[in-house]
C-alpha positions as a Markdown table, in Angstrom:
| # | Residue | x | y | z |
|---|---|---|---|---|
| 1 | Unk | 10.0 | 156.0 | 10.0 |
| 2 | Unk | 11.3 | 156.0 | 6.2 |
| 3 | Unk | 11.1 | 152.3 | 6.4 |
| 4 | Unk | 7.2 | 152.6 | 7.6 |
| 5 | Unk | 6.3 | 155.2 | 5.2 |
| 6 | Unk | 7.8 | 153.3 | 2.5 |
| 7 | Unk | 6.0 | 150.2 | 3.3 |
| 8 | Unk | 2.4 | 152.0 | 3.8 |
| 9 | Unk | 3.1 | 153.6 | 0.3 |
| 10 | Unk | 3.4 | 150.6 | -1.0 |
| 11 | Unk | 0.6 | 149.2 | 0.1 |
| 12 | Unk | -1.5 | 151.9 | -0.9 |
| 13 | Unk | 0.0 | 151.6 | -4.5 |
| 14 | Unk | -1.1 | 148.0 | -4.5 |
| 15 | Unk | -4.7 | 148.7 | -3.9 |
| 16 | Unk | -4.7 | 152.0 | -6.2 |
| 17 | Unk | -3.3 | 149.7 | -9.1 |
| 18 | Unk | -7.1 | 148.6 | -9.0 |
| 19 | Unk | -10.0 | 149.6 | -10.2 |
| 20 | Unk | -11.0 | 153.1 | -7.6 |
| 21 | Unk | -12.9 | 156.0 | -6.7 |
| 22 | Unk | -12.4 | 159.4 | -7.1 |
| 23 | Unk | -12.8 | 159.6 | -3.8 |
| 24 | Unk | -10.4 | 156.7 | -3.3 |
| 25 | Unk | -7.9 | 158.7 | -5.0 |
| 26 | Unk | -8.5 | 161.9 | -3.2 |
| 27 | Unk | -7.8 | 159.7 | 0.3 |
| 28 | Unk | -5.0 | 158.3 | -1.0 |
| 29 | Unk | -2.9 | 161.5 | -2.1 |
| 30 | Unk | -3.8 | 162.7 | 1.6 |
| 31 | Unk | -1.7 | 160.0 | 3.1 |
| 32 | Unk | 0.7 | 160.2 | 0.5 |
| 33 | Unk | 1.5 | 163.7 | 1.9 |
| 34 | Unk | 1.1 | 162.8 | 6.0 |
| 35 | Unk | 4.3 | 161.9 | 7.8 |
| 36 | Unk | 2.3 | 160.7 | 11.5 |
| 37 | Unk | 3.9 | 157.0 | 11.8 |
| 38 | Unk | 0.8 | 156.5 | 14.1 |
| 39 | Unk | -1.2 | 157.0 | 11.0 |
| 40 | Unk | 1.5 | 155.1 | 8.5 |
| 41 | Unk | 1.0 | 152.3 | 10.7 |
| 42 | Unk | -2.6 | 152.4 | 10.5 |
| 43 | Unk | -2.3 | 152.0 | 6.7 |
| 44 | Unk | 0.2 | 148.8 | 7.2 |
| 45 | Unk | -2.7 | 147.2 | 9.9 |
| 46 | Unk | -4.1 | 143.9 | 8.2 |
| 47 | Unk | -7.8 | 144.5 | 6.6 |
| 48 | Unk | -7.3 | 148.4 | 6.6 |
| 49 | Unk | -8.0 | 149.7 | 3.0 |
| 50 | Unk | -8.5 | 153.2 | 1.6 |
| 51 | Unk | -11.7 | 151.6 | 0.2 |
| 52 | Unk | -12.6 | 150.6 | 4.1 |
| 53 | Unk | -11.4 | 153.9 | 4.7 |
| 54 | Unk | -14.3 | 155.4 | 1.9 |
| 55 | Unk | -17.2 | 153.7 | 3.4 |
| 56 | Unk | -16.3 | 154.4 | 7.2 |
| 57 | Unk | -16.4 | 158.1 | 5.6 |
| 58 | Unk | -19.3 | 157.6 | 4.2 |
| 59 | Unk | -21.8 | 155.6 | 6.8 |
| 60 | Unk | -20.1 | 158.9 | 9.3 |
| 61 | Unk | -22.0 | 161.5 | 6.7 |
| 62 | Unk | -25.1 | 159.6 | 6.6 |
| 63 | Unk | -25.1 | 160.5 | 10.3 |
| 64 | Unk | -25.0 | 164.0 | 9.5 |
| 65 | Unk | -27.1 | 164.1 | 6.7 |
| 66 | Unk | -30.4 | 166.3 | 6.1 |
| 67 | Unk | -33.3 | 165.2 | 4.0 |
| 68 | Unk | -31.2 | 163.1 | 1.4 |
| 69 | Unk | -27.7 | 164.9 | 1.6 |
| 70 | Unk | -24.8 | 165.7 | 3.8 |
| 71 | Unk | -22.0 | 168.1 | 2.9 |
| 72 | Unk | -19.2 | 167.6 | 5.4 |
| 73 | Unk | -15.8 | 169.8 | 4.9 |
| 74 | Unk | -12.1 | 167.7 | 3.7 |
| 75 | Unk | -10.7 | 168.4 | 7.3 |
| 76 | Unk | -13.5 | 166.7 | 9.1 |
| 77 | Unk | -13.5 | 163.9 | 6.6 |
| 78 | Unk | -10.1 | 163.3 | 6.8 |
| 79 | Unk | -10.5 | 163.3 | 10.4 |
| 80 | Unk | -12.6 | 160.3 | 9.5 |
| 81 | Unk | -9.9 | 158.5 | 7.7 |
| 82 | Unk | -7.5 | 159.4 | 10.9 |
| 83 | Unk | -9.7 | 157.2 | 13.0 |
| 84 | Unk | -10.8 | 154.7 | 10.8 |
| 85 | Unk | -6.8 | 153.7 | 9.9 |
| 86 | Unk | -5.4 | 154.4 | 13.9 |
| 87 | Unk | -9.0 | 153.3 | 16.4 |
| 88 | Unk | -9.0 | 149.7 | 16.6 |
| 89 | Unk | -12.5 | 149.9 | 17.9 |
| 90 | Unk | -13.6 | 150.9 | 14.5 |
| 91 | Unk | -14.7 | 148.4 | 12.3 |
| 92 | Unk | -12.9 | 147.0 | 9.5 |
| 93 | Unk | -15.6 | 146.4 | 7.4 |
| 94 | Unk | -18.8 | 148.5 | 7.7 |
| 95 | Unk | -21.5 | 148.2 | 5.6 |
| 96 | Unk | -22.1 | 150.0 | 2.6 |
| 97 | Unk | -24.0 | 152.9 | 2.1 |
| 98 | Unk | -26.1 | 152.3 | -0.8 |
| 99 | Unk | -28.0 | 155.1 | -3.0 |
| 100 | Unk | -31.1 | 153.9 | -5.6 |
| 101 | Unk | -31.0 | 156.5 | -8.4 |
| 102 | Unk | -34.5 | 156.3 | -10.6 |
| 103 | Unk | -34.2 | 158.2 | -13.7 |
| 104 | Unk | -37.3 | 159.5 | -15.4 |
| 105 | Unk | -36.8 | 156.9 | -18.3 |
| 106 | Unk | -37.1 | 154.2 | -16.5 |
| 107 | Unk | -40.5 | 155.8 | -14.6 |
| 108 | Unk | -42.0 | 155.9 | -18.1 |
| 109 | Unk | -41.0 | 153.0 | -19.4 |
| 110 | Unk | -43.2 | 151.7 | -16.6 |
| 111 | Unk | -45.9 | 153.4 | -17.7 |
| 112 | Unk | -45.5 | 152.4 | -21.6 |
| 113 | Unk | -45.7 | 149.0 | -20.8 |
| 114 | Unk | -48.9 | 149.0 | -19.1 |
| 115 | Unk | -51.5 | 147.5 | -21.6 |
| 116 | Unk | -53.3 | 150.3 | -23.1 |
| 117 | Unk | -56.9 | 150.6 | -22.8 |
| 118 | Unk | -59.1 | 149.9 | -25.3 |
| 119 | Unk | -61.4 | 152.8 | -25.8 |
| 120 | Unk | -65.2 | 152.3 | -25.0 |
| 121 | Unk | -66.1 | 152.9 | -28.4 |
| 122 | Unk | -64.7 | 149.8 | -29.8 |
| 123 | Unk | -66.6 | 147.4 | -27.3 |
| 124 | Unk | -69.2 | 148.4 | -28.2 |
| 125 | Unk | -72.0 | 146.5 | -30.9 |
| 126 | Unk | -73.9 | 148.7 | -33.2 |
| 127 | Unk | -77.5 | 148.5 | -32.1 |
| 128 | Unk | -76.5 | 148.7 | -28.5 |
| 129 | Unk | -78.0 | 152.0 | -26.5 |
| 130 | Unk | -74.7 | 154.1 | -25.1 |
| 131 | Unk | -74.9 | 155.7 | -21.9 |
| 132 | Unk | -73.1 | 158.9 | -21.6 |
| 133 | Unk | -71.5 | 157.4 | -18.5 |
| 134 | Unk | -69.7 | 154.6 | -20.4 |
| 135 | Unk | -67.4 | 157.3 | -21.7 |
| 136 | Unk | -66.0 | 159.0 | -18.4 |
C-alpha cells in the first residue's frame, strides 16, 4: 500500500507542477490525506486527472443547481471525486461546464459604438415648415 500511495502521489505532483485551480488544489490535498488503496488506485488509472476529477464535480452540481447556482457541501463533492477516480463507468473526459460572464463595460461599450443620431434640427433647411412631430 506504501508503494501505491507513493506512486499516486507522484502522479498527482506531476499534474499539480502545472498550471491549476484552486479547486484543483483543494482536491488534491484531499487525496493527499486518504489512505483507501481502492481510491489510490483510482489516481494511478490511465486518463484519470484531478482536473477530470474538477469537471466530473462540476457537470454533477449543474444537476443540482437552482436558477444559475448550486452550493453542494465538501463531503458530497468529495464523494464526487470518490466515484469519478474508482467507477469505471464514469467517463474520463466529460465535457466542460462553461460560464459566460458579461460585465456592464462591455454592455455599454455596445451601446457607445452605435452611431449617434443626428438630431432633427440639423437636417433641417432654413425655410422649411417644422412639424412638431419631427421632434418626438
Amino acid at each position: 500500500m506504501i508503494d501505491t500511495k507513493n506512486k499516486a502521489l507522484e502522479k498527482m505532483l506531476e499534474e499539480m507542477n502545472k498550471k491549476h485551480t484552486p479547486s484543483e488544489d483543494a482536491i488534491h490535498n484531499w487525496l493527499c490525506d486518504q489512505g483507501d488503496e481502492e481510491l489510490l488506485n483510482g489516481v494511478l488509472k490511465e486518463g484519470r486527472t484531478i482536473k477530470g476529477a474538477v469537471q466530473h464535480c462540476m457537470a454533477e452540481a449543474s444537476k443540482h443547481r437552482v436558477g444559475n447556482a448550486a452550493m453542494i457541501d465538501d463531503p458530497t463533492v468529495f464523494s464526487w471525486v470518490r466515484r469519478y477516480f474508482t467507477d469505471d463507468s464514469v467517463p474520463k473526459n466529460q465535457n466542460e461546464i462553461k460560464a459566460e460572464v458579461v460585465s456592464t463595460e462591455t454592455k455599454k461599450e455596445k451601446r457607445k459604438s452605435r452611431k449617434p443620431k443626428k438630431e432633427k434640427a440639423e437636417l433641417i433647411d432654413e425655410g422649411e415648415q417644422l412639424s412638431l412631430l419631427d421632434f418626438i
